[in-house]
LONUTOR-477420 format. One line per field, with one value per residue (C-alpha): x, y, z. Coordinates in steps of 0.5 Angstrom, whole numbers, plus 500, padded with zeros to 3 digits. Layout:
N
east [X, ...]
north [Y, ...]
up [Z, ...]
This chain:
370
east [846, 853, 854, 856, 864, 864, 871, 874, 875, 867, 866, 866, 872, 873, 872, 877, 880, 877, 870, 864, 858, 858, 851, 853, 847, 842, 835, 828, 820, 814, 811, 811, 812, 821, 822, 830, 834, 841, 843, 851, 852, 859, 861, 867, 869, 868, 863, 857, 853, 846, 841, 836, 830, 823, 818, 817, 825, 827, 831, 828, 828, 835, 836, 832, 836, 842, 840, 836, 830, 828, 831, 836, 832, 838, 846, 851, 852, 858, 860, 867, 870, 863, 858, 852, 847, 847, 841, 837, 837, 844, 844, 842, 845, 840, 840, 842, 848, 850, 853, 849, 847, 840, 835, 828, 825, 820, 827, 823, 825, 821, 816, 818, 826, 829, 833, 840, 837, 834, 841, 844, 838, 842, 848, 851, 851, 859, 860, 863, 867, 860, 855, 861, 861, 854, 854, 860, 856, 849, 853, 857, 851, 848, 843, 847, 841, 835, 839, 833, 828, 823, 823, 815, 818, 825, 823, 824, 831, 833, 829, 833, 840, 837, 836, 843, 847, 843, 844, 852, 852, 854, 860, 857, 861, 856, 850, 844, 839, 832, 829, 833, 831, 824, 820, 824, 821, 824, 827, 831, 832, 838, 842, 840, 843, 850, 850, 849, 855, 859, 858, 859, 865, 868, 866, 869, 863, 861, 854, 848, 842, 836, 833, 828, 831, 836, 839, 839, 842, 847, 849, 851, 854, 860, 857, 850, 846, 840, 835, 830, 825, 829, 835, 841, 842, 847, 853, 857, 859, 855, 857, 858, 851, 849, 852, 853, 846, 846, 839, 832, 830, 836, 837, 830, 830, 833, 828, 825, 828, 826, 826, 828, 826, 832, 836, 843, 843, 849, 854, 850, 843, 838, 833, 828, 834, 839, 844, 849, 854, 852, 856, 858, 850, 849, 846, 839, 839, 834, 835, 832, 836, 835, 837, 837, 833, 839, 843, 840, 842, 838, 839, 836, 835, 834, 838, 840, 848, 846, 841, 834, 830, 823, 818, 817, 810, 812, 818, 818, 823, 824, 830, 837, 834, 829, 825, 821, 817, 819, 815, 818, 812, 809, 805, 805, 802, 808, 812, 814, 821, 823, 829, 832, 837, 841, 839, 834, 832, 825, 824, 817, 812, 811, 818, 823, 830, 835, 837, 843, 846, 853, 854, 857, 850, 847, 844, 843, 840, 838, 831, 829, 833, 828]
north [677, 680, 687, 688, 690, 697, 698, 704, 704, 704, 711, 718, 720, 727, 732, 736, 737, 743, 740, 741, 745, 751, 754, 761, 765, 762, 764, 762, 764, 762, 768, 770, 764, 763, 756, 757, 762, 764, 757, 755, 748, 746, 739, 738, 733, 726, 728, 725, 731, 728, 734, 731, 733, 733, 734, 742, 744, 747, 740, 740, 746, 748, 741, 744, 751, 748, 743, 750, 748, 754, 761, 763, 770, 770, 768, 765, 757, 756, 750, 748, 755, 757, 761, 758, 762, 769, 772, 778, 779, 776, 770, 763, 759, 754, 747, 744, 747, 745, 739, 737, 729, 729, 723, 724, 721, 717, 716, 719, 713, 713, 708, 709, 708, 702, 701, 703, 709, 711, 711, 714, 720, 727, 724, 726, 720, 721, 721, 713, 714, 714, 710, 705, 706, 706, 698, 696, 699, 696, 689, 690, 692, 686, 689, 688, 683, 688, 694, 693, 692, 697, 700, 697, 691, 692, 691, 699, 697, 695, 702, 705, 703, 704, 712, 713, 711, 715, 720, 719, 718, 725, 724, 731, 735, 735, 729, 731, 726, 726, 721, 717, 710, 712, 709, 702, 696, 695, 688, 691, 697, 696, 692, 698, 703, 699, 698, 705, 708, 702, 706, 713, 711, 710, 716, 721, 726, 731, 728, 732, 728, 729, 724, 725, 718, 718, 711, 712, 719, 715, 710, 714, 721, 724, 729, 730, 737, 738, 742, 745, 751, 753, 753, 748, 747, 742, 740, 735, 727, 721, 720, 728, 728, 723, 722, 730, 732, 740, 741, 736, 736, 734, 728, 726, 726, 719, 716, 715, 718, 717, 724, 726, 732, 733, 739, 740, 739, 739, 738, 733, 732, 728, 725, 719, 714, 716, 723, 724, 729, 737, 737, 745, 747, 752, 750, 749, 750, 745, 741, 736, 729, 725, 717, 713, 706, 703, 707, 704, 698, 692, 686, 682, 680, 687, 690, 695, 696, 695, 700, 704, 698, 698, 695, 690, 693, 689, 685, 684, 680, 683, 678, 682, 685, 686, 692, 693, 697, 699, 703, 706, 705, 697, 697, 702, 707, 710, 713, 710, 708, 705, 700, 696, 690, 686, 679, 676, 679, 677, 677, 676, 682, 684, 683, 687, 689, 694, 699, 703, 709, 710, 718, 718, 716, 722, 727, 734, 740, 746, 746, 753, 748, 747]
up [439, 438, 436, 429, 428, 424, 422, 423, 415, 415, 418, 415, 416, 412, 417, 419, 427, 426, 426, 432, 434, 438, 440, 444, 448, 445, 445, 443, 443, 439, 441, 448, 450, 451, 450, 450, 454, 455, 453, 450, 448, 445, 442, 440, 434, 437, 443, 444, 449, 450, 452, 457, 460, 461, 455, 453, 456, 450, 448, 441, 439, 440, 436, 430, 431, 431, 424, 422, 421, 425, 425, 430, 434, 440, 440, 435, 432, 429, 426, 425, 424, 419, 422, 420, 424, 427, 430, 431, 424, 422, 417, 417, 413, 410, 413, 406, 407, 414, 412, 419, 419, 422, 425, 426, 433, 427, 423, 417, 412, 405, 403, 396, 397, 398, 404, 399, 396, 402, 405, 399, 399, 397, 394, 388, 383, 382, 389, 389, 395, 400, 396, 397, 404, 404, 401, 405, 411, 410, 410, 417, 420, 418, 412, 406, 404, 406, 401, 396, 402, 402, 410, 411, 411, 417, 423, 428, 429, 424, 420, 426, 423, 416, 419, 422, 416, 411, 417, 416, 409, 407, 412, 416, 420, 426, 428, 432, 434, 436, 441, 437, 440, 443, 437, 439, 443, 451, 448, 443, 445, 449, 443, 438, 443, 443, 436, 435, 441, 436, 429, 433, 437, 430, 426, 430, 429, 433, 435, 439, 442, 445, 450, 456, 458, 463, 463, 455, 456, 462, 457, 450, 452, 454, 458, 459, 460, 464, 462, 466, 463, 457, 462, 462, 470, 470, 466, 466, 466, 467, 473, 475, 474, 477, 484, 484, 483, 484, 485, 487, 480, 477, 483, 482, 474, 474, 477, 484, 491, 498, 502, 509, 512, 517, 522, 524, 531, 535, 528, 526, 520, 524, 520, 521, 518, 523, 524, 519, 517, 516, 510, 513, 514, 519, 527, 527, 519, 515, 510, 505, 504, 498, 498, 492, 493, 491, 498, 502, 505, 509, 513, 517, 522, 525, 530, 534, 531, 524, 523, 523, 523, 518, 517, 511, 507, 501, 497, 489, 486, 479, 477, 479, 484, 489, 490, 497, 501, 508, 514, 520, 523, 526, 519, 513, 516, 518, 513, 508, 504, 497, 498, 492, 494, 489, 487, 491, 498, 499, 508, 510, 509, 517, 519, 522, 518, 518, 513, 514, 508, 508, 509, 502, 498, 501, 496, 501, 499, 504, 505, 500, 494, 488]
């Protein structure tokens, strides 16, 4: 199905340049337990940064923070030039007055309202300006003949798109997701996802996500920031953050890696797939050396010129790309490799192929990294 076109006349479009979130030194607990620490969070207007992590790393909480559903204990939050939340006994504007819009990971719509006036839910009665804007909407997001619905009856994305607008209504100065595409079946999740980077792209608000995803996290932000135990551990782009992993546990968020244990002999990471470059590790030193399934690259027939033979322990098509099972060894005894080739590659279970990685794909940690 073809994305609705969301003119650019459809989006908010009174926010100043001045408009954005900053979340300076901040620092949370619910009792003894520190759920956020240290932690400064910047969107500038137009930016979509997806905060990305695990359950129970703090991502939630500074999302409430920042829309002031919990009292800031640690650090500033400012929005535009305002001052929203001070801690340490500072004030803490209420969330009514934030001018934040806010998309609950359930999407929180009323049984009782329509789908219109769910959307136009806290606006003034004489504000035309918007409630046309909400009508207008509704009809470029393909709901204009579900405005007198009432949500039980939408499907979850289209309740999902029926969130979003009554998020972006008020035309607020900072937008903060939550899980917003959780709730949403695999089928449909991946068109929901563009037509909602569609309606952000055009409305130049400053926008604040949280996921635990990666690809979701890969697909929508301008940059992603990793969190691990209230921390953030890594900054920056998608692809930054994906092919320059600072640590382990950043690498392995995004989905399965095979490990090497590997030494610097004579200048070079020797390991069981073959000697690489040392990237500056010291002689003798001990490394770990992640590798992408996608990084290894097979062949066969196996020979000795086009890499570490394997052998096959198993080979699944999933349509685009195949995903196999290798053994150093004659059978799966030995240690064992997740490999993933494009399209169809299905070599019979107990044949030999060779697998090399280029340098460039290697993930090398020293042996003490996390």
């Amino acid at each position: 199905m073809t994305s609705p076109m969301i003119p650019p006349a459809a989006a908010p479009t009174t926010m100043s340049r001045a408009d954005g979130l900053h979340m300076l030194n901040v620092s949370h607990a619910f009792g003894d337990h520190t759920v956020v620490s240290g932690v400064s969070v910047f969107v500038n207007p137009g930016e979509l940064v997806c905060l990305l992590g695990p359950s129970g790393c703090g991502k939630t909480t500074l999302l409430r923070l920042a829309a002031g559903l919990e009292d800031l204990q640690v650090g500033r939050i400012t929005i535009g030039e305002d001052t929203v939340a001070d801690g340490q006994g500072g004030a803490q504007m209420p969330p009514e007055k934030r001018n934040v819009g806010l998309m609950f990971q359930d999407f929180a719509l009323f049984p009782h309202l329509t789908v219109y006036e769910n959307i136009v839910f806290g606006l003034a009665e004489k504000d035309r300006t918007r409630r046309e804007w909400a009508r207008d909407t509704l009809t470029t997001m393909g709901l204009g003949d579900y405005a007198d619905a009432f949500p039980h009856t939408l499907s979850g994305g289209q309740q999902q798109r029926v969130a979003l607008l009554r998020a972006l209504a008020p035309a607020p100065r900072v937008l903060l997701l939550d899980e917003p595409f959780s709730g949403l079946d695999v089928n449909r999740r991946a068109q929901i996802r563009q037509d909602t980077f569609q309606i952000l792209s055009r409305s130049g608000i400053a926008t604040l996500m949280v996921t635990h995803d990666p690809e979701e996290a890969m697909f929508m932000a301008d940059r992603i920031m990793v969190m691990q135990h209230g921390r953030i551990v890594q900054s920056g782009t998608p692809v930054e953050i994906y092919f320059h992993p600072k640590t382990v546990f950043v690498a392995e968020l995004f989905g399965p890696v095979n490990r090497l244990d590997c030494r610097v002999e004579n200048g070079a990471l020797v390991s069981a797939l073959g000697r690489f470059p040392a990237n500056g590790l010291a002689e003798g030193a001990e490394a770990q050396v992640l590798v992408r399934p996608e990084a290894l690259n097979l062949s066969q027939p196996a020979t000795a010129d086009a890499g570490i033979p394997l052998t096959v322990v198993s080979a699944r098509s999933l349509g685009r790309s195949t995903h196999l099972t290798l053994s150093l060894g004659d059978d799966d005894a030995g240690p064992l490799f997740n490999a993933r080739m494009p399209g169809v590659f299905l070599p019979e279970i107990g044949s030999r192929v060779s697998a090399r990685v280029a340098p460039e794909h290697l993930l090398i940690f020293p042996k003490s990294a996390p």
